[in-house]
C-alpha positions, -999 to 999 in steps of 0.1 A, spaced: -322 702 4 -291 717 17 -275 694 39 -240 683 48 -239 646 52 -236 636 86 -200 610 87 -222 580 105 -244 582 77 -214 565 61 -202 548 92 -207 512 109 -213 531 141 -251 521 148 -250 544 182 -266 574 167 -287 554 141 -298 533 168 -310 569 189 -327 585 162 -343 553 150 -375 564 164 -379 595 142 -369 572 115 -397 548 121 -418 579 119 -403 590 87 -408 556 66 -447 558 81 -450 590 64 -436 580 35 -459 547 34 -489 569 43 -482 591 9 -476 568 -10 -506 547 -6 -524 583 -10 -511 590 -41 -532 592 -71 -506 581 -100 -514 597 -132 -501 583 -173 -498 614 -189 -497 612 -229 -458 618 -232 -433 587 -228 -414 597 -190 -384 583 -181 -375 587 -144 -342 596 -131 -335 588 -96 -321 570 -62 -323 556 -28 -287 574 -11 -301 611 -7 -278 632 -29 -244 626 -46 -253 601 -69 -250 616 -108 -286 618 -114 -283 650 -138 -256 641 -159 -273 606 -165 -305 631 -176 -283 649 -197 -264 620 -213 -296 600 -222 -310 630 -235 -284 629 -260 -289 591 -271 -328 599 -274 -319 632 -297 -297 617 -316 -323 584 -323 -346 620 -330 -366 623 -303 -380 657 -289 -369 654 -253 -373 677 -220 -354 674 -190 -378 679 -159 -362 691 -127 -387 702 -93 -380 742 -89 -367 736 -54 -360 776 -33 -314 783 -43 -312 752 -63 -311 768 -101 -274 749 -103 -286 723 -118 -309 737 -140 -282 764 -152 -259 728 -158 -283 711 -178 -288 745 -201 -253 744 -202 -251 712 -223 -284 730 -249 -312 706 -228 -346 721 -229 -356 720 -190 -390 728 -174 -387 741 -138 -422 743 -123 -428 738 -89 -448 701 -95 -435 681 -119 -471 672 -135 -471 709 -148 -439 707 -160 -454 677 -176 -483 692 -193 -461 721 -207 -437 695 -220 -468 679 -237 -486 714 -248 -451 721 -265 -451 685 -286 -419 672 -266 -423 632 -269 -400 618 -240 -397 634 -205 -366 625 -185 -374 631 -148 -342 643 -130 -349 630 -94 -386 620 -90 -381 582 -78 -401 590 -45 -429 615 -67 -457 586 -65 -484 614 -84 -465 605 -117 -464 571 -140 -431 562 -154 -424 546 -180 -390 539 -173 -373 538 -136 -335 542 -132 -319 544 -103 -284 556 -94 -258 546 -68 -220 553 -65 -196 521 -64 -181 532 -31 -208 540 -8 -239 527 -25 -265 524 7 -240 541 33 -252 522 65 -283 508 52 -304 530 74 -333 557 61 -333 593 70 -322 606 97 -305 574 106 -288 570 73 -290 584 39 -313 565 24 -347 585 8 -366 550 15 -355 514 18 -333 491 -6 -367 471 -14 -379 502 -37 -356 490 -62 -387 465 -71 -399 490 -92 -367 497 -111 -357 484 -144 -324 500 -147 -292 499 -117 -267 526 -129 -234 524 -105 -214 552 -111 -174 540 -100 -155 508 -100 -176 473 -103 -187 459 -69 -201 424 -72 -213 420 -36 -235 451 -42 -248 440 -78 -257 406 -54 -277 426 -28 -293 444 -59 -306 414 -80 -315 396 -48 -343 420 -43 -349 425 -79 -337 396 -103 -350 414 -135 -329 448 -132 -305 455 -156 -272 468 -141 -249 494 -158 -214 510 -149 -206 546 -156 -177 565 -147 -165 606 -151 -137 618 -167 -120 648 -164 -122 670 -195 -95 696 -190 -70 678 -166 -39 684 -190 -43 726 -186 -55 715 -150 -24 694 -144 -1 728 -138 -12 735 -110 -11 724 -74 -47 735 -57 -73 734 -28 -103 722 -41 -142 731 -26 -175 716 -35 -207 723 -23 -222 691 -39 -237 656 -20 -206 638 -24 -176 663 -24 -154 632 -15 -158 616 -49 -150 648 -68 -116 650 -49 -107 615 -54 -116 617 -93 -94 646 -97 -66 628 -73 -75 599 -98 -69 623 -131 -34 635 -119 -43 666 -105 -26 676 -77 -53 685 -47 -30 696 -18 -67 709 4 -99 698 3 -129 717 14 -168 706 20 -199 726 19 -232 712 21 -252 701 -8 -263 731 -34 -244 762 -9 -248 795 -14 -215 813 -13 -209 843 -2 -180 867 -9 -163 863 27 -168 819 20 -146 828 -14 -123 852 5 -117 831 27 -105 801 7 -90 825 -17 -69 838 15 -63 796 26 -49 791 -10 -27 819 -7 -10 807 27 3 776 7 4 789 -32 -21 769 -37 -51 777 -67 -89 771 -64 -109 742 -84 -143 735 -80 -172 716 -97 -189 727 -129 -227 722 -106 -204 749 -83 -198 771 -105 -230 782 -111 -236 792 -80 -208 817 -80 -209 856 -96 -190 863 -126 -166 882 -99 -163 853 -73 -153 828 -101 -123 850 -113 -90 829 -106 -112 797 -100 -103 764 -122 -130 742 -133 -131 709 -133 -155 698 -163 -163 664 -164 -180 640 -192 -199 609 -187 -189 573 -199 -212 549 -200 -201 510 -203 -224 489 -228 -240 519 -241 -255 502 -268 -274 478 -248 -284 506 -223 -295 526 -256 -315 497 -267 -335 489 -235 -345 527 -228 -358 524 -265 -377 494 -254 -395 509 -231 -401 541 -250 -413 528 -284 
């Protein structure tokens, strides 16, 4: 979906919430309706489901990719399975990028049943938390530290995909940013038996990125916390710049910023997801930021997705 979050999804204002409410309620009927519709099918491959509640933003696919590793390395044959969504090959192209097999079919189930046909053992769902036709074996669910329900509301009054209370069928919290207690206490007060895990991105490159003074653009959920991590890595953002979630740029959007960098000799950064939205041509003179995922406790994180796998 390409959308630019809306600020009161992040906001106490209730006004607007309040207004739309209506299509809201309509919006969580649907959803009820297919879900209780669904037919959920076990397939005969272990699936592991990568997902969240805040629509967007909340580092599902480098999760995928990182637990990929930890399941190759115990020598597993895993897939990555990602919902060929119309313009959004970024992430696809990203988790190719770090030598993931990926299956890209337009349902997931027959992504599935190549996965299985081709003798892969574990399937890691990237997004697929509110795909009810599929048994999981596993449920994880991402949030970022900073803005982990926005204002509680679902879509279009907020930015939630469904309520807080579908974390009953989680195992696994992962919270991508600083600890926050008072949101670990909302979590296990709907769910006592989740496990809760921290993760945060570093900057790969920031010592050749450090030379530099730049404007930075994302087209991404949250384009705020790339900013603030490179702000947070010593890299000196002088401009930021938003797009909505999985743009498509065109050579006037990179003209243009190329012409707003020149005004204040200023370079360009974006994301690595960004990047592959870009033309060989469009990226020349463009920094980017490559990232790497840390995971805290890793070990006991490795040892209850094998739990659940074995």
């Amino acid at each position: 979906m390409k959308i630019k979050k809306p600020k009161f999804w992040d906001s106490s204002n209730i006004l607007i919430p309040i207004i739309l409410f209506p299509i809201t309620i309509l919006v969580m009927l649907l959803s009820f309706a297919f879900k209780k519709l669904s037919n959920t099918k076990k397939f005969s491959i272990k699936v592991i489901c990568i997902g969240n509640i805040y629509i967007g933003g909340t580092g599902k696919t480098p999760l995928s990719i990182k637990i990929a590793d930890l399941l190759e390395n115990k020598d597993f044959k895993v897939a990555i399975i990602k919902k060929n969504y119309q313009n959004q090959n970024d992430e696809k192209k990203l988790i190719e990028s770090a030598e993931k097999k990926v299956f890209f079919e337009n349902k997931r189930s027959n992504s599935l049943k190549i996965a299985i046909s081709q003798k892969y053992e574990v399937a890691i769902l990237d997004d697929g938390m509110q795909d009810y036709s599929i048994y999981k074996d596993l449920n994880i669910v991402c949030f970022t530290s900073n803005q982990p329900i926005g204002n509680g509301f679902t879509i279009p009054s907020g930015p939630l995909r469904e309520n807080l209370k579908a974390i009953n069928k989680c195992d696994i919290a992962m919270i991508n940013g600083k600890p926050n207690l008072a949101f670990e206490k909302k979590l296990l007060n709907i769910n006592d038996n989740i496990k809760i895990y921290y993760s945060r991105y570093n900057l790969v490159n920031k010592e050749f990125l450090k030379e530099y003074n730049y404007l930075a653009f994302a087209g991404i959920g949250n384009p705020e916390n790339f900013f603030n991590l490179l702000e947070k890595e010593g890299i000196n953002v002088k401009k930021r710049i938003s797009f909505p979630d999985h743009y498509s740029f065109s050579n006037n959007d990179i003209m243009n910023l190329f012409e707003m960098a020149k005004k204040e000799n200023l370079n360009l950064i974006t994301t690595e997801k960004d990047s592959y939205r870009l033309s060989d041509d469009q990226l020349k003179n463009i920094s980017i930021a490559k990232i790497n995922l840390k995971i805290d406790n890793l070990e006991n994180l490795q040892e209850e997705i094998l739990s659940k796998i074995q």
